[in-house]
N, C-alpha and C positions, 0 to 999 in steps of 0.2 A: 601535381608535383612532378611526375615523370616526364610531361611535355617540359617545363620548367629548366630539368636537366641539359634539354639539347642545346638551351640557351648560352650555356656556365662559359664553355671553350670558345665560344665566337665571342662574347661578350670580355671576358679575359683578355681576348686576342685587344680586343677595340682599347680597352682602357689600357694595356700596352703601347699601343701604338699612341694615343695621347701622351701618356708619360713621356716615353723617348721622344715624340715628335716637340712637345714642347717645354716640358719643365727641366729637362738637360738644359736648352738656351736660356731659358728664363732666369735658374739660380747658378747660370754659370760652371755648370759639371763638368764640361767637356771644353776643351780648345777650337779654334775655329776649325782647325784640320778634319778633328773626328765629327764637328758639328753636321757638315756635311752631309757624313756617310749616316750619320744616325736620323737626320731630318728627312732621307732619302729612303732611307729602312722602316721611319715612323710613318709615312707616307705609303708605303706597299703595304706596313702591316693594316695602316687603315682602309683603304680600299679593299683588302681582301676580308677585314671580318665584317664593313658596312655587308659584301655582298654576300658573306657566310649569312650573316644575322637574317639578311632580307630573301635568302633560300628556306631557313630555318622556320621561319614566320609565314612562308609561303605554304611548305608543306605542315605544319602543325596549324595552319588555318583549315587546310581544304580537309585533312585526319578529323577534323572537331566538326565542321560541316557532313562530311559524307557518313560520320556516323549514325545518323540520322536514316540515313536510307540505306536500308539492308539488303544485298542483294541475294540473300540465299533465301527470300522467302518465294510463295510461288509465280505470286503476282508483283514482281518485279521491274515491271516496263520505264517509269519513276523513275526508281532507284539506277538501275543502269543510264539511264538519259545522264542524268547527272553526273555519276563513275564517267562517262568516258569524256563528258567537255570538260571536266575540270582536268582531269591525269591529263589530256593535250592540253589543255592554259597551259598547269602545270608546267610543261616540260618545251612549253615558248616561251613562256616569261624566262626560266632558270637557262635557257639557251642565250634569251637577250641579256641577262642579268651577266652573265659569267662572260660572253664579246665584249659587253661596255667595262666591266674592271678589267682583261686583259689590256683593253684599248688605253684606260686610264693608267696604267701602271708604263706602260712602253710607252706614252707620251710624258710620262717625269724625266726621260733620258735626252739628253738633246741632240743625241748622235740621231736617235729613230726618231724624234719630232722632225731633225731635216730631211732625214729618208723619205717621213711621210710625206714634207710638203713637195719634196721634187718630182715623189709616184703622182702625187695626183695633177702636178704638172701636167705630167703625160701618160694620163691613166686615158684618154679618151681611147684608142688603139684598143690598148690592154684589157680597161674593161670591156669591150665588144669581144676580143676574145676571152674571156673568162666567163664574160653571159654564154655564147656559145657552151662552153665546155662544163658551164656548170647548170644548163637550163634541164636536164632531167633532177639535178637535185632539188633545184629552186621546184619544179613543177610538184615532185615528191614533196615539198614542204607544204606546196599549196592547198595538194591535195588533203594532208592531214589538219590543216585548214578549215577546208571544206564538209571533213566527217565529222572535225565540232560543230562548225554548225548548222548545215544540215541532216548530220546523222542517219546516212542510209546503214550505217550498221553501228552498233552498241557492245561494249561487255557482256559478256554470257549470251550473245545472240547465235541461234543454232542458222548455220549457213550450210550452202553448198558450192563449191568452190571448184572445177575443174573437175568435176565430177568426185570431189572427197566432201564426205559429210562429217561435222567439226561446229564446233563453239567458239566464238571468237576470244581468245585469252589476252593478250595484249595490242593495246593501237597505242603506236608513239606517231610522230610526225613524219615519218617517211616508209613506213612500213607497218602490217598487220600481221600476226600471230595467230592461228588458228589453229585448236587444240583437235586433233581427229579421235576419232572414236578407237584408234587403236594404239593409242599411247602418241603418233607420232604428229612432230609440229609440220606445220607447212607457213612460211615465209611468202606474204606476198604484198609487192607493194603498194604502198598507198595511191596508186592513180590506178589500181588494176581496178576500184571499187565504181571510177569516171568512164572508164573504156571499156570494159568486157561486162555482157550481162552474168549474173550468180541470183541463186536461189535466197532468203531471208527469212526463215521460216516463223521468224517470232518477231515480225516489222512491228504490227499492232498486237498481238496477243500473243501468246505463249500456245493457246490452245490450237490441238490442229486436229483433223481427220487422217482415219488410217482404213489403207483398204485390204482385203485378205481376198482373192482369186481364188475358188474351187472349180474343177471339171470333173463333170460326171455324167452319167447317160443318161440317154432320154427319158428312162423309166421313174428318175429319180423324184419324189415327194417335195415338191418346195414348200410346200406351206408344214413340212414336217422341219425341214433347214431352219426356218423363217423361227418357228417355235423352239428349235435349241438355240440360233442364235441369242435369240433374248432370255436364254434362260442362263446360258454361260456368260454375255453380259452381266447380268445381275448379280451372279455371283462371284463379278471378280470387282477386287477394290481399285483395278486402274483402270475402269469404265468413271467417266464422267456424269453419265445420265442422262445425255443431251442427243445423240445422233444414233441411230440403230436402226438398220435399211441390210435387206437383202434384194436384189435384183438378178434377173436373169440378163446381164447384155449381151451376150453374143448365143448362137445355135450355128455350130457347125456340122460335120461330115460326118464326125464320128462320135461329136457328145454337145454338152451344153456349159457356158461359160455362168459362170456365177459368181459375183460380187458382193461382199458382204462389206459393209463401209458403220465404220464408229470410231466414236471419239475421245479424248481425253488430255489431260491438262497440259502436258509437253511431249513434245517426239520422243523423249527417251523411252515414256512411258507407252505412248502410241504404239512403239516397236516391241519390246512386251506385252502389251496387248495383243498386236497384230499374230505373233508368234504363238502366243498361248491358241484362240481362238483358231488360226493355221488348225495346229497340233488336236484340241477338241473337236472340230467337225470333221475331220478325217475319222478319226475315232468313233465317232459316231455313225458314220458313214459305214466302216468296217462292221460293226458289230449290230446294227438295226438293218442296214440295207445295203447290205453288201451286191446285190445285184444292178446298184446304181454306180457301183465304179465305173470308171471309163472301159470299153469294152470295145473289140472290131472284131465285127460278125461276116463269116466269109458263107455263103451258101453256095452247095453242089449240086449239082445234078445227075441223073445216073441216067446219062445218054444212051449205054449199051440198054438196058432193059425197056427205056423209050421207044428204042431202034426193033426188036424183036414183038413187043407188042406190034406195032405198026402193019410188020411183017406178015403175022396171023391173019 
């Protein structure tokens, strides 16, 4: 019943514009004079609620459709596929829809039907300059185009973008909307997604790896690291269950690089993860084996009493 509603005032509108456009002439209401002006008026009112009605039906089709697929669940991939081809149809149809009623309303007038026929007289010129001056918009359209339907990014896709890490919140046809992790939007447009490489961190899957870097000295215990990592894994609810790897990659000058890599269901969570686990193996480090912190050992020698044994 609520979708229903949206219909009342465009529909209103429509059967207005039949009235005035033709039962005025039909029972004779009006003189020829006002016939006119109200056949001209029935005429715009009908062109604009045909194209209200056929917005209306547009978007309370694709609202009844996308209900269906929710994207705030975890597994999502679907769901968003769909969110973002239809919001661009969307917003190409209701761009062609509302050009062709302006076009049809300004060709009832005869002054701008002769306007038009004399432009495109000699539009040959003119449109060549107008391609020019308008081919980054055109290309910008192409490219939102392009993201229907090949889809290198979606709704709620977590990207990285010019080195800002961010969720993609809105794609219209010439531009994308990327929501940052600290409140603020970033605008970029729709051909930046053709021309510069960026990050997609949830192309195919949501799920990602996350890695946490410790350094500590040589004397340090890995197979004791190895045994808390998987014990604080376990007991935390934004491990997935899937990935749990310690590694030694690096051995430098003054300690030893250590990698602890696991996984879970989205980056928001990976980086909570990441951070807890951070903050526990320091912890751990501190209070079991403190003599494994990083450390530079400088050794002296006591030259003078080297010197005088010698002497003897």
């Amino acid at each position: 019943m609520q979708k229903l509603k949206k219909f009342i005032v465009p529909f209103l509108l429509f059967t207005s514009a039949v009235f005035v456009k033709y039962f005025l002439e039909k029972y004779e209401l009006v003189d020829d004079q006002w016939f006119r002006f109200f056949d001209k008026t029935g005429s715009i009112l009908m062109i604009v609620s045909v194209a209200w009605l056929i917005i209306v039906f547009l978007r309370t089709s694709k609202r009844a459709f996308l209900e269906k697929y929710d994207t705030s669940k975890t597994d999502n991939l679907r769901s968003r596929k769909f969110h973002t081809q239809f919001n661009i149809m969307e917003s190409i149809i209701i761009a062609l829809v509302v050009i062709i009623a302006i076009g049809s309303i300004l060709m009832l007038f005869d002054e701008v039907k002769r306007l038009g026929i004399s432009l495109f007289a000699s539009a040959g010129v003119a449109g060549i300059i107008i391609g020019f001056a308008a081919q980054k918009l055109i290309g910008a359209v192409l490219a939102g185009l392009q993201i229907a339907i090949t889809q290198p990014i979606r709704l709620d896709d977590v990207v990285v973008i010019e080195g800002e890490w961010g969720r993609i919140e809105e794609i219209t046809l010439t531009y994308v909307v990327v929501h940052i992790w600290d409140q603020r939007r970033l605008i970029v447009p729709s051909t930046y997604f053709f021309e510069k490489p960026f990050q997609n961190w949830t192309r195919t899957s949501a799920e990602i790896l996350g890695t946490v870097f410790i350094y500590t000295d040589y004397q340090v215990s890995f197979e004791a690291l190895r045994n808390e990592l998987t014990r604080l894994l376990e007991s935390s609810p934004l491990w997935n269950k899937k990935v749990n790897v310690l590694q030694v990659t690096d051995a430098k000058t003054n300690g030893v690089e250590i990698r602890a890599l696991m996984s879970a269901k989205d980056s928001s969570t990976a980086w909570d993860l990441r951070v807890f686990i951070r903050e526990k193996l320091i912890e751990f480090l501190q209070k079991k084996y403190p003599e494994s912190l990083p450390r530079t050992r400088i050794q002296l020698e006591n030259n003078t009493t080297e010197k005088s044994q010698s002497e003897n």
